[in-house]
PDB file of the backbone (N, CA, C, O) and the ligand in Angstrom, with CONECT records:
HET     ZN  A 101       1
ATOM      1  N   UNK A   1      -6.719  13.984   2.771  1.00  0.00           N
ATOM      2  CA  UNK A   1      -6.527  12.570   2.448  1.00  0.00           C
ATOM      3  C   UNK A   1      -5.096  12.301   2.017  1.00  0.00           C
ATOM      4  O   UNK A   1      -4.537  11.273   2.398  1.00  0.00           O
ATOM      5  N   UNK A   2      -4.325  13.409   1.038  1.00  0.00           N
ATOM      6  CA  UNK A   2      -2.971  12.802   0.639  1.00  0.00           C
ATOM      7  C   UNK A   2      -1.962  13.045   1.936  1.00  0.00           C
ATOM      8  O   UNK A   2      -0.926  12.385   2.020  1.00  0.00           O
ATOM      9  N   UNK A   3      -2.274  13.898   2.811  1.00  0.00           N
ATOM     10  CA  UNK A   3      -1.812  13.915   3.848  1.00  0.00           C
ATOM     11  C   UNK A   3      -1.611  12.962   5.075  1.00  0.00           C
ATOM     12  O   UNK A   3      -0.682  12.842   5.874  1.00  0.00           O
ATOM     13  N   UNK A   4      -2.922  12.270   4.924  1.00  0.00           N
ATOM     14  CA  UNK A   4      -2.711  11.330   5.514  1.00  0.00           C
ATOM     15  C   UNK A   4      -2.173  10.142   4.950  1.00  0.00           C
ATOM     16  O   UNK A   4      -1.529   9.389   5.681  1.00  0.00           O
ATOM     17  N   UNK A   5      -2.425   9.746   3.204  1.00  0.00           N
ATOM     18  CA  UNK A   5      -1.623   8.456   3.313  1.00  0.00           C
ATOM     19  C   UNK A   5       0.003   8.877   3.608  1.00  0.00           C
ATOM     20  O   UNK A   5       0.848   8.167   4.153  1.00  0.00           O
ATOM     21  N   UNK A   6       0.192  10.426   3.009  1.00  0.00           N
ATOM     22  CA  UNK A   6       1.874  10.654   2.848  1.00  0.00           C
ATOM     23  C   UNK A   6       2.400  10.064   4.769  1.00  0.00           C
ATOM     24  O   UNK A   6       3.305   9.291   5.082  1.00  0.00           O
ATOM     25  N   UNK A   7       1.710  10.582   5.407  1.00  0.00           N
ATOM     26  CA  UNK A   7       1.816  10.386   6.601  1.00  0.00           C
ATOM     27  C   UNK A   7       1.735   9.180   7.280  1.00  0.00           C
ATOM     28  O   UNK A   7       2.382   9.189   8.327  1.00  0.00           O
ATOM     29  N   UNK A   8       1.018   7.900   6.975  1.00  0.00           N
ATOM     30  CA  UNK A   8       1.133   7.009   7.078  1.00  0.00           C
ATOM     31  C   UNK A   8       1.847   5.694   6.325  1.00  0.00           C
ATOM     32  O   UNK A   8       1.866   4.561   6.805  1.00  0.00           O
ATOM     33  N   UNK A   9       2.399   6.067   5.114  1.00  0.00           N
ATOM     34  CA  UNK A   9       3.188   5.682   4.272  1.00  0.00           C
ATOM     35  C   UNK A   9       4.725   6.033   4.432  1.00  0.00           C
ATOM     36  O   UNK A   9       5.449   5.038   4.387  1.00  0.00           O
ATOM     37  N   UNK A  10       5.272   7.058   4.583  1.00  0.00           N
ATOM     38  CA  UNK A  10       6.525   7.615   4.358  1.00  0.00           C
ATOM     39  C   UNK A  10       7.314   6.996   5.922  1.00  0.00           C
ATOM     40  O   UNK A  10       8.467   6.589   5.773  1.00  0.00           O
ATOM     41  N   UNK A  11       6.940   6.953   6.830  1.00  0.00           N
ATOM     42  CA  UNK A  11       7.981   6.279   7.994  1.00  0.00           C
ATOM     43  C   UNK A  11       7.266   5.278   8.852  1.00  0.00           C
ATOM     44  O   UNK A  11       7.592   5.279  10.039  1.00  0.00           O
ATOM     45  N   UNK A  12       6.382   4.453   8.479  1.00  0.00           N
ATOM     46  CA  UNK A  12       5.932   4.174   9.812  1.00  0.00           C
ATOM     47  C   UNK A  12       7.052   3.408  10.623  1.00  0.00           C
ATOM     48  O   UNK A  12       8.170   3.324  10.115  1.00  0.00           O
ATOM     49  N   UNK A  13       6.836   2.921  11.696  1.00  0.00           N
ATOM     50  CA  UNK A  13       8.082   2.185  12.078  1.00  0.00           C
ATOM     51  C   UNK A  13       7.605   0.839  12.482  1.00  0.00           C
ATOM     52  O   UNK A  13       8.316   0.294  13.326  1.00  0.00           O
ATOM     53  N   UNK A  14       6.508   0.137  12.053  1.00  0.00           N
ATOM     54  CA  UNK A  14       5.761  -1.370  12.852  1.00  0.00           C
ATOM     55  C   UNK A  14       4.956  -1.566  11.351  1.00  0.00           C
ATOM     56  O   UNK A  14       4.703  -0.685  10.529  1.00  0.00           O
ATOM     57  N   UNK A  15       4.633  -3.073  11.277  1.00  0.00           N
ATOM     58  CA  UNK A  15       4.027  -3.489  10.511  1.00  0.00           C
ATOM     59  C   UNK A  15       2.757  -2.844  11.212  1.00  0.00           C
ATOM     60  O   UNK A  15       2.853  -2.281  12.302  1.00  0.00           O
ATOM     61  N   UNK A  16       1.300  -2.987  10.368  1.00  0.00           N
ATOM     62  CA  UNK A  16       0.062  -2.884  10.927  1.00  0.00           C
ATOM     63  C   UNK A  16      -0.346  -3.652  11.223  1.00  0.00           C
ATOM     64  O   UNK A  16      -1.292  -3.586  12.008  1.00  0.00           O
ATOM     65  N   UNK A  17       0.204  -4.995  10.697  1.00  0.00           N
ATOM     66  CA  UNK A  17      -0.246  -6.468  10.798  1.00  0.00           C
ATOM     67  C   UNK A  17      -0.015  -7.131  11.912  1.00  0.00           C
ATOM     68  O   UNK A  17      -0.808  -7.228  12.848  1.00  0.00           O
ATOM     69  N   UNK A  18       1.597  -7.836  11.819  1.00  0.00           N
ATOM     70  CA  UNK A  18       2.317  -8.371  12.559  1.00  0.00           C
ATOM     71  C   UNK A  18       3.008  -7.572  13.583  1.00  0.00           C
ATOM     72  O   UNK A  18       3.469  -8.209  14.529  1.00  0.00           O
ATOM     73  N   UNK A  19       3.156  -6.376  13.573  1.00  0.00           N
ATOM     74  CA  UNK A  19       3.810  -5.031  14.478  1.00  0.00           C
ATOM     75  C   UNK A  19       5.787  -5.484  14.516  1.00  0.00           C
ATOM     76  O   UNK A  19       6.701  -5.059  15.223  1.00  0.00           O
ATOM     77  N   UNK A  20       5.742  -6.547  13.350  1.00  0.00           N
ATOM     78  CA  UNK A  20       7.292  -6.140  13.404  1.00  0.00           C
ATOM     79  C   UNK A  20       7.707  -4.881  12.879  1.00  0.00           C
ATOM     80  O   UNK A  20       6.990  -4.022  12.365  1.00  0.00           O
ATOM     81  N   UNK A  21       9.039  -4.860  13.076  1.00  0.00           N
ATOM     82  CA  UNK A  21       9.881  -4.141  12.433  1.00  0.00           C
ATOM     83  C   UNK A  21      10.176  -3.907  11.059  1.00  0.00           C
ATOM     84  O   UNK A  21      10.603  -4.837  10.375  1.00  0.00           O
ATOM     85  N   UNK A  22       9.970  -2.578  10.490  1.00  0.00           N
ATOM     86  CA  UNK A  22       9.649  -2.714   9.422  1.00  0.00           C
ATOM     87  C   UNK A  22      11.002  -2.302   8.599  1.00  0.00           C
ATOM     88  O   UNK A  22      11.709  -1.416   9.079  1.00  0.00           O
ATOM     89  N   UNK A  23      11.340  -2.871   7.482  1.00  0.00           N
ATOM     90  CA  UNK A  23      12.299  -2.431   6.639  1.00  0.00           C
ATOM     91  C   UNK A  23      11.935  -1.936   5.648  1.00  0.00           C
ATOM     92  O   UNK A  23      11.431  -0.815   5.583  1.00  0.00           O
ATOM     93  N   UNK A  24      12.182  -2.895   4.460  1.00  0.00           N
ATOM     94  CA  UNK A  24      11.323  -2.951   3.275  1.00  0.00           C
ATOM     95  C   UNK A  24       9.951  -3.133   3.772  1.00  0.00           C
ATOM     96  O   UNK A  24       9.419  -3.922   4.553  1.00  0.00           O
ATOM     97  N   UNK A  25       9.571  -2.173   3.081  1.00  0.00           N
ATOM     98  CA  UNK A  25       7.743  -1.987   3.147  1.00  0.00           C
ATOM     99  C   UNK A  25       7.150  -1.728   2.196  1.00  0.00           C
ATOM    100  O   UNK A  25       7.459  -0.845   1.396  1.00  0.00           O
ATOM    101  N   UNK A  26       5.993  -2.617   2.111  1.00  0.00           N
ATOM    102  CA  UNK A  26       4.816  -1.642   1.119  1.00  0.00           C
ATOM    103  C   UNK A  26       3.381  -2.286   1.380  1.00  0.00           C
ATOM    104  O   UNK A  26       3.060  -3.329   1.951  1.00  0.00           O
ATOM    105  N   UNK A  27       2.587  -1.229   0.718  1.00  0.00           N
ATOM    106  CA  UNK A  27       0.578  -1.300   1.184  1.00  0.00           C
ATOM    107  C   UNK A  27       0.172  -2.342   0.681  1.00  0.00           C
ATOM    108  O   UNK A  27       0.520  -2.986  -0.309  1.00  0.00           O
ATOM    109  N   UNK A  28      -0.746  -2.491   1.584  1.00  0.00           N
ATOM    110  CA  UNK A  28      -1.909  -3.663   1.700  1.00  0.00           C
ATOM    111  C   UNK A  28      -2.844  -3.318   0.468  1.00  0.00           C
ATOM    112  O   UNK A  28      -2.871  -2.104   0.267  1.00  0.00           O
ATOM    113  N   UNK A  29      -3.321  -3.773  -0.073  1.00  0.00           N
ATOM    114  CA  UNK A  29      -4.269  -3.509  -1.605  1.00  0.00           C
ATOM    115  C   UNK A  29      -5.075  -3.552  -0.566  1.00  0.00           C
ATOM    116  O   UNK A  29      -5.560  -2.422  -0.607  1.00  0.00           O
ATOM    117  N   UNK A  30      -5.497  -4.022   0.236  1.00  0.00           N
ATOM    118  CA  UNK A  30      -7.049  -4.331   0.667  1.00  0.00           C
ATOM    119  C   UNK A  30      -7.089  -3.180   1.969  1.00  0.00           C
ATOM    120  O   UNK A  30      -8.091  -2.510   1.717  1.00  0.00           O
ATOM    121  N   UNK A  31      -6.607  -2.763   2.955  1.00  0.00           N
ATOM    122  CA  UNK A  31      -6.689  -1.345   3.680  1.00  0.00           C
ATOM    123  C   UNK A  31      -6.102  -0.397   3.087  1.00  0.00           C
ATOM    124  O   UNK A  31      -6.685   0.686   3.036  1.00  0.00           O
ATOM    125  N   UNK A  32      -4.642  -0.563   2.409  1.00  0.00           N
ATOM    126  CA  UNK A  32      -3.773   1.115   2.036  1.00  0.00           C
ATOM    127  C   UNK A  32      -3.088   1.066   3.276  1.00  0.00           C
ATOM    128  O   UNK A  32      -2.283   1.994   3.361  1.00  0.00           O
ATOM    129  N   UNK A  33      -3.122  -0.015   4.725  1.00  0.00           N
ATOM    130  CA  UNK A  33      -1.788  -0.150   5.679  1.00  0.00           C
ATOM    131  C   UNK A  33      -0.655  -0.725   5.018  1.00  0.00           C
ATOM    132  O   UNK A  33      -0.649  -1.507   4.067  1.00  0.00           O
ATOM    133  N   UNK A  34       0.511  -0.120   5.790  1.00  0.00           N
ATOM    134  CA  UNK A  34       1.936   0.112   5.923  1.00  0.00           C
ATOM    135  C   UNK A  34       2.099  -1.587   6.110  1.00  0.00           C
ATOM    136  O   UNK A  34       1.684  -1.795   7.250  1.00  0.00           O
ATOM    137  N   UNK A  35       2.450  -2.686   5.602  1.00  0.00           N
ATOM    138  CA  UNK A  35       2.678  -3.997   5.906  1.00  0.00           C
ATOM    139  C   UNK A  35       4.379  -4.446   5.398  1.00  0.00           C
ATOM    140  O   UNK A  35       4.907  -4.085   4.347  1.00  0.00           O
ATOM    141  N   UNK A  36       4.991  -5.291   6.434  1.00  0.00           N
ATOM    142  CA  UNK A  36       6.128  -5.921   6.079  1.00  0.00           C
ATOM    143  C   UNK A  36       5.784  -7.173   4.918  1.00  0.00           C
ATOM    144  O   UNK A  36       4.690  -7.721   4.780  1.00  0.00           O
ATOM    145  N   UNK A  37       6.976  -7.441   4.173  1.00  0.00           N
ATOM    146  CA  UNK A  37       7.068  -8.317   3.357  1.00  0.00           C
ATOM    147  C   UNK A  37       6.266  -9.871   3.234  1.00  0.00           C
ATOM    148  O   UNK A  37       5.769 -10.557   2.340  1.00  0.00           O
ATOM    149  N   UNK A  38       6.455  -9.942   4.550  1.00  0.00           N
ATOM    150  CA  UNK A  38       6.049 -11.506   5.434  1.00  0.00           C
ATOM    151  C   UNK A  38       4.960 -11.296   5.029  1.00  0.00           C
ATOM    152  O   UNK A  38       4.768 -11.833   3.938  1.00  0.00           O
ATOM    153  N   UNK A  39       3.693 -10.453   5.618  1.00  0.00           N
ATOM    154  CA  UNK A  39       2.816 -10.046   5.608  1.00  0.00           C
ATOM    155  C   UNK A  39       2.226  -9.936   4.018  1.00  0.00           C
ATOM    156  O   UNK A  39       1.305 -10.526   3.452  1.00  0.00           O
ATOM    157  N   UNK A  40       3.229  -8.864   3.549  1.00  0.00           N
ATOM    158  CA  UNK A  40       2.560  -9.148   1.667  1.00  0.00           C
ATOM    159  C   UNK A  40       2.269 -10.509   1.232  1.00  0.00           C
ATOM    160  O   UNK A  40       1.296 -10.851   0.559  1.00  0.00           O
ATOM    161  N   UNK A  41       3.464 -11.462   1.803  1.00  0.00           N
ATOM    162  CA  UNK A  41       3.403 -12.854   0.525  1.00  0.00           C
ATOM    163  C   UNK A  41       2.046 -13.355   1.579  1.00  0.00           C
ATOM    164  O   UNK A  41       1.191 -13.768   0.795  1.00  0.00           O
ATOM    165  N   UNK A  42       1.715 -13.434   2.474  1.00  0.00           N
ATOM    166  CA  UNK A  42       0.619 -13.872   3.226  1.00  0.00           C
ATOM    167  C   UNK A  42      -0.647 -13.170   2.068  1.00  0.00           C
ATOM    168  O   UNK A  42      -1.218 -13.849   1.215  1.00  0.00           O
ATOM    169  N   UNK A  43      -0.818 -12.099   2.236  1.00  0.00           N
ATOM    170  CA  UNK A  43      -1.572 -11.159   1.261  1.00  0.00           C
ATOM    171  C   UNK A  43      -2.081 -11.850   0.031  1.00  0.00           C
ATOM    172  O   UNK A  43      -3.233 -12.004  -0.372  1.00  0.00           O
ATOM    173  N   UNK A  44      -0.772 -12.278  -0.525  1.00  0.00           N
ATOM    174  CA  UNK A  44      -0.554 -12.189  -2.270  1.00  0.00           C
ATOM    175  C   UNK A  44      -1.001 -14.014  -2.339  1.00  0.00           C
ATOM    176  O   UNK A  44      -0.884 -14.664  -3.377  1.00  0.00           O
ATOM    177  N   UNK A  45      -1.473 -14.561  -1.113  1.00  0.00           N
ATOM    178  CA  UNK A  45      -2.230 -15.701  -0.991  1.00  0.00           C
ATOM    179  C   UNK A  45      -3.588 -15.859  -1.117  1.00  0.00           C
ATOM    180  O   UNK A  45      -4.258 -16.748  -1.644  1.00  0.00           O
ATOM    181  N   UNK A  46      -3.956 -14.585  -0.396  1.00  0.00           N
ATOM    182  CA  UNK A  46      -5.268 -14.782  -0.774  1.00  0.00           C
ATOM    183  C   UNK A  46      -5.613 -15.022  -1.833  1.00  0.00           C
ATOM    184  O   UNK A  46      -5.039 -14.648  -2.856  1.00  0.00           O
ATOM    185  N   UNK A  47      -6.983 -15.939  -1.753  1.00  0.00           N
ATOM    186  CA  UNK A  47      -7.648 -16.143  -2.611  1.00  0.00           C
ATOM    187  C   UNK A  47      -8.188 -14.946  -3.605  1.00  0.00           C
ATOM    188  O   UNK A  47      -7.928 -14.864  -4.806  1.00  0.00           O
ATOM    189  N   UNK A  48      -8.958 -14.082  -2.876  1.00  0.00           N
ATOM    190  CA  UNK A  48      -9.160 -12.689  -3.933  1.00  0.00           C
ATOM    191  C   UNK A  48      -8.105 -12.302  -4.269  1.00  0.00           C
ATOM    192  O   UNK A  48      -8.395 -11.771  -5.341  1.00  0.00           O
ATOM    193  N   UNK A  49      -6.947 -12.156  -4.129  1.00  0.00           N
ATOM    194  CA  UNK A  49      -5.880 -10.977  -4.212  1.00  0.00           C
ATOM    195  C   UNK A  49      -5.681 -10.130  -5.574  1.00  0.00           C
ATOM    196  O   UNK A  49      -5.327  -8.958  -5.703  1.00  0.00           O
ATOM    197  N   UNK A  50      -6.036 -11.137  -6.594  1.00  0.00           N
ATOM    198  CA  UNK A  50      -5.515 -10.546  -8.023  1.00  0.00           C
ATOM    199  C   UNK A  50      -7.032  -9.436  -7.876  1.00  0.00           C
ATOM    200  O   UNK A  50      -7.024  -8.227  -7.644  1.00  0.00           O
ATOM    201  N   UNK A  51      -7.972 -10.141  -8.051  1.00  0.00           N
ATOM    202  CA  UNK A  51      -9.187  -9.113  -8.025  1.00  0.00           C
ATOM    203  C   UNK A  51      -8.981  -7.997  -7.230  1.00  0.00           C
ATOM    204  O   UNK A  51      -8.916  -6.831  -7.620  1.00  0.00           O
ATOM    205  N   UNK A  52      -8.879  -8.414  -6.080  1.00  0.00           N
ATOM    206  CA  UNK A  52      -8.673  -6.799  -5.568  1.00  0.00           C
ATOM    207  C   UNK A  52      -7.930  -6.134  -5.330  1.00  0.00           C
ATOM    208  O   UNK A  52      -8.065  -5.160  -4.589  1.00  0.00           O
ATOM    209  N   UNK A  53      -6.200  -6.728  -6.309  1.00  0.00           N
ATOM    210  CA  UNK A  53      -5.149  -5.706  -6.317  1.00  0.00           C
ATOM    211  C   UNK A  53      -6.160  -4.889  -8.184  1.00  0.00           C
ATOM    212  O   UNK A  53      -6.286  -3.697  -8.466  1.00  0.00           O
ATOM    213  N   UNK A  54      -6.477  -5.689  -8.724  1.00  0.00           N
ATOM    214  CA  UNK A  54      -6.828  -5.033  -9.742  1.00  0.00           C
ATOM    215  C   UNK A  54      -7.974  -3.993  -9.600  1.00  0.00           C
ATOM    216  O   UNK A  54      -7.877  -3.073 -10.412  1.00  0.00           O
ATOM    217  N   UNK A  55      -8.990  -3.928  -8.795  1.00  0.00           N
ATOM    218  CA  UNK A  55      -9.761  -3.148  -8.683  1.00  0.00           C
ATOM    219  C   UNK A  55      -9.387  -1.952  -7.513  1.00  0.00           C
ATOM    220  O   UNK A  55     -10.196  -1.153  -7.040  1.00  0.00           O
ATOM    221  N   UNK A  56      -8.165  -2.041  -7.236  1.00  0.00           N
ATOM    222  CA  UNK A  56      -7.742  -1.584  -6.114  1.00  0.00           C
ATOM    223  C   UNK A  56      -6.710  -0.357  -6.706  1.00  0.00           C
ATOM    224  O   UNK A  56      -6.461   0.672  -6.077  1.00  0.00           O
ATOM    225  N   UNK A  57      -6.224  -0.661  -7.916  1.00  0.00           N
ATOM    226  CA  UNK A  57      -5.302  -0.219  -8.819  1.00  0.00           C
ATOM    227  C   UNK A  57      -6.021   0.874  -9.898  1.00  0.00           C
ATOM    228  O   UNK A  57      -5.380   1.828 -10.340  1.00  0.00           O
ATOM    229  N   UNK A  58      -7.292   0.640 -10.228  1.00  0.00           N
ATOM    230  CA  UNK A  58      -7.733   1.703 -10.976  1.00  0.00           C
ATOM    231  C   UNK A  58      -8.571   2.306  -9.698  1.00  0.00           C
ATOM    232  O   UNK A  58      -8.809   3.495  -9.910  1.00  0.00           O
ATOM    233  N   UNK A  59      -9.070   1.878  -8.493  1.00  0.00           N
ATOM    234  CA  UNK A  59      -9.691   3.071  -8.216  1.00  0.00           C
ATOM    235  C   UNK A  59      -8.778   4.151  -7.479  1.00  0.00           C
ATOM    236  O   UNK A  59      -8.988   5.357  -7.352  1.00  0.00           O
ATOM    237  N   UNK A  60      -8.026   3.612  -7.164  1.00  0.00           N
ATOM    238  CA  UNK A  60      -6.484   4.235  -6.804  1.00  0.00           C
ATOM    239  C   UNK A  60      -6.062   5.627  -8.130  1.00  0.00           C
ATOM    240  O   UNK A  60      -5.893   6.837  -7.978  1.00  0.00           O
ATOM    241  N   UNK A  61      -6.032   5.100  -8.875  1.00  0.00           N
ATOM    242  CA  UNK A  61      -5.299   5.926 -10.053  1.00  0.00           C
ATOM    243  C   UNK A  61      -6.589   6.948 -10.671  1.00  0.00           C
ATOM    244  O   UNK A  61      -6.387   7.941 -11.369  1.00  0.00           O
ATOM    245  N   UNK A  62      -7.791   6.504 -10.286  1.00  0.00           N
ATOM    246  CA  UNK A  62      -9.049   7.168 -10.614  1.00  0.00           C
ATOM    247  C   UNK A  62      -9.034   8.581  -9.319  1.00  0.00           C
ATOM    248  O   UNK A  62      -8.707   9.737  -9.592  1.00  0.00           O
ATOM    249  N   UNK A  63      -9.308   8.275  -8.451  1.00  0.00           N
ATOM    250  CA  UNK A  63      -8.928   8.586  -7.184  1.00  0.00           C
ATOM    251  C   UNK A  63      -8.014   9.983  -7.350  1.00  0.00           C
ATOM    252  O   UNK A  63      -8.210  11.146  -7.703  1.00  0.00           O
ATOM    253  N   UNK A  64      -6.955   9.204  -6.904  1.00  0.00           N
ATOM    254  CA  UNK A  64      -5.601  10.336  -7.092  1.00  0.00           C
ATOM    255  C   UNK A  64      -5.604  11.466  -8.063  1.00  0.00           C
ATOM    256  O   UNK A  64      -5.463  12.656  -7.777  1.00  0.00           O
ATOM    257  N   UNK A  65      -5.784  10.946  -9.253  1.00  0.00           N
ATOM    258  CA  UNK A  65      -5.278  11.518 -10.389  1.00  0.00           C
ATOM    259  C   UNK A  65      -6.398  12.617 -10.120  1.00  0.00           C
ATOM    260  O   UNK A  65      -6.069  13.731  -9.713  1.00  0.00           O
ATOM    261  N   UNK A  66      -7.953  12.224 -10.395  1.00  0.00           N
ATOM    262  CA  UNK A  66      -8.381  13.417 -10.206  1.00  0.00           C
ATOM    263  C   UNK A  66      -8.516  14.321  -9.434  1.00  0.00           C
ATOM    264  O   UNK A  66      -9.154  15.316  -9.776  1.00  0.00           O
ATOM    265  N   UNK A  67      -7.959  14.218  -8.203  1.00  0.00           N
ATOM    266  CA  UNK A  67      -7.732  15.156  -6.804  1.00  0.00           C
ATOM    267  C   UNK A  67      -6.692  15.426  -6.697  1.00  0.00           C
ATOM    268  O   UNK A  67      -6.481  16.320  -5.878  1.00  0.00           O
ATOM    269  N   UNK A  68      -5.619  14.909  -7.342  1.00  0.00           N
ATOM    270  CA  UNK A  68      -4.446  15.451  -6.838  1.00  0.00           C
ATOM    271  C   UNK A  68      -3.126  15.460  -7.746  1.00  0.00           C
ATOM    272  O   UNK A  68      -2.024  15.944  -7.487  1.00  0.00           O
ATOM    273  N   UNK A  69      -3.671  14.621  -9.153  1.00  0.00           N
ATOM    274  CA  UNK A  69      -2.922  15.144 -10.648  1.00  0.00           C
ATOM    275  C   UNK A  69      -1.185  14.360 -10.053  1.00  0.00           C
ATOM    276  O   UNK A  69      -0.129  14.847 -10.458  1.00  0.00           O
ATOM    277  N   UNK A  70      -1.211  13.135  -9.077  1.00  0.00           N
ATOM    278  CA  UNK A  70      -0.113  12.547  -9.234  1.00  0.00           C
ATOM    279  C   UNK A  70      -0.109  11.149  -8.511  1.00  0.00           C
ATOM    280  O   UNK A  70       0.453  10.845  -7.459  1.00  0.00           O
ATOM    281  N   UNK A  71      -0.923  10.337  -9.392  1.00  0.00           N
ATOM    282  CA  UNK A  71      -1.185   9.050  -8.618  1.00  0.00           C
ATOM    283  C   UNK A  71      -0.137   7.968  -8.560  1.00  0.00           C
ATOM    284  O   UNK A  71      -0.477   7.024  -7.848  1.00  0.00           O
ATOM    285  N   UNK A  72       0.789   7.883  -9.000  1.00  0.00           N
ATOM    286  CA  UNK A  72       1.844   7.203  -8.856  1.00  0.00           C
ATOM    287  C   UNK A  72       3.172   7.126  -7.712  1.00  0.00           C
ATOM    288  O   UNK A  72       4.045   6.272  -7.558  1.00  0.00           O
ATOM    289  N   UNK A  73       2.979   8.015  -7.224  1.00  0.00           N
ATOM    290  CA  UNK A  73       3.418   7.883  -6.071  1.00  0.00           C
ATOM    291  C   UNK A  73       2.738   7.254  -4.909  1.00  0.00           C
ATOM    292  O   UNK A  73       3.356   6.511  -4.146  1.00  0.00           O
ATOM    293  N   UNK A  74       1.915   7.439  -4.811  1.00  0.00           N
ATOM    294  CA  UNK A  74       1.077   6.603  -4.093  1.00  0.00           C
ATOM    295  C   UNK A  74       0.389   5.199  -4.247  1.00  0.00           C
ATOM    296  O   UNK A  74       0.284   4.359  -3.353  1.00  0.00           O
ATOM    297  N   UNK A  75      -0.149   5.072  -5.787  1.00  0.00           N
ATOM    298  CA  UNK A  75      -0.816   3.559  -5.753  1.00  0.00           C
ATOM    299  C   UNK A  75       0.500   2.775  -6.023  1.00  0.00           C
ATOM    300  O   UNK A  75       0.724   1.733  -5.405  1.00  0.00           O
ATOM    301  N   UNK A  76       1.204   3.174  -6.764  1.00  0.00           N
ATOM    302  CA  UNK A  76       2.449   2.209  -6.866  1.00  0.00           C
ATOM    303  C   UNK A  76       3.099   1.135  -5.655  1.00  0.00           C
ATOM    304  O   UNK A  76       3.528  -0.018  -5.677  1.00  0.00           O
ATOM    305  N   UNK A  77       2.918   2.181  -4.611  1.00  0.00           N
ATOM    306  CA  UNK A  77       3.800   1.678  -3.038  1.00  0.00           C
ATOM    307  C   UNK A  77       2.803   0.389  -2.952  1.00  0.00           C
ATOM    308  O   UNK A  77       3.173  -0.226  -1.951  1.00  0.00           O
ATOM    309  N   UNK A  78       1.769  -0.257  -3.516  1.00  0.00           N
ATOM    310  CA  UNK A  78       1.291  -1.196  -3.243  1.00  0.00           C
ATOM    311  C   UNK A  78       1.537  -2.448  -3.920  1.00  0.00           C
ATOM    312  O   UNK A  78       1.092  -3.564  -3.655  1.00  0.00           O
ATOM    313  N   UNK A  79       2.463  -2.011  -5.004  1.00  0.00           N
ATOM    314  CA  UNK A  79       3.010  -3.332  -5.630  1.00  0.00           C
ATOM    315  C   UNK A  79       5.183  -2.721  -5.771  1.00  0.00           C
ATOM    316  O   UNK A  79       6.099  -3.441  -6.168  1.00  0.00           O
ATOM    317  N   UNK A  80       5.260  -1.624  -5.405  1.00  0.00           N
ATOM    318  CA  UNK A  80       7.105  -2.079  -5.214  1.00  0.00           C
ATOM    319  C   UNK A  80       7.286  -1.163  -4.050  1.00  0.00           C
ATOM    320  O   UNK A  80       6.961   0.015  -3.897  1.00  0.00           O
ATOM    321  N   UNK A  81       7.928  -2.071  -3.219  1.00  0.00           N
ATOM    322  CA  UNK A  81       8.352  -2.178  -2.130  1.00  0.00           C
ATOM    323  C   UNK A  81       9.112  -1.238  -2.005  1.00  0.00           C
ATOM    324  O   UNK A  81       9.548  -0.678  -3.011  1.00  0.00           O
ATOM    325  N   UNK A  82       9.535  -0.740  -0.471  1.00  0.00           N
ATOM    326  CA  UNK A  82      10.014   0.846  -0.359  1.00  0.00           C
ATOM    327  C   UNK A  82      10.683   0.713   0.341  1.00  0.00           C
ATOM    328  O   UNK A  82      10.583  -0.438   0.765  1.00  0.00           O
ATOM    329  N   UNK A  83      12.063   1.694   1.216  1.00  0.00           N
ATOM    330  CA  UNK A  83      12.098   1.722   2.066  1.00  0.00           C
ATOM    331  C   UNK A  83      11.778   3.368   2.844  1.00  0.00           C
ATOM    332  O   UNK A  83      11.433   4.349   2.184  1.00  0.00           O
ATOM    333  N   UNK A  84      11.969   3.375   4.247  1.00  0.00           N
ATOM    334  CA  UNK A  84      11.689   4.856   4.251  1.00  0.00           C
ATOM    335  C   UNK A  84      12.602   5.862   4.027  1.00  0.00           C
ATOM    336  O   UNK A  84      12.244   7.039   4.058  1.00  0.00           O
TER     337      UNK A  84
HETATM  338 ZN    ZN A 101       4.121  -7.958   9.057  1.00  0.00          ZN2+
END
């Protein structure tokens, strides 16, 4: 599993969304896809969004931490933006 988000996180080169070009990037709270900026503030519209960045955020850190003793590298990329 950390293999695959490292792997799908660290270069992609296309939004998952829109399939632009990606610069600044960071995850979708609601899949864990690779999304451009455009795409976040679209996101950060939804109506659920706070709910399920918040429930998205501890099961993330629940998650990680106990499998793999370093959840911050990973749930973080879903609220600050990266590049690769
Ligand atoms: Zn996009």
């Amino acid at each position: 599993m950390k293999e695959e988000w490292k792997e799908r996180i660290v270069c992609a080169t296309e939004c998952s969304r829109c399939h632009g070009k990606l610069d600044r990037r960071i995850l979708s709270v609601y899949d864990h896809f690779v999304i451009c900026m455009e795409c976040k503030e679209k996101e950060e519209g939804r109506p659920d969004y706070d709910e399920v960045s918040k429930n998205m955020i501890r099961q993330c850190l629940v998650d990680t931490e106990r499998e793999y003793g370093d959840p911050g590298d990973f749930c973080y990329h879903h609220f600050y933006p990266y590049t690769c």
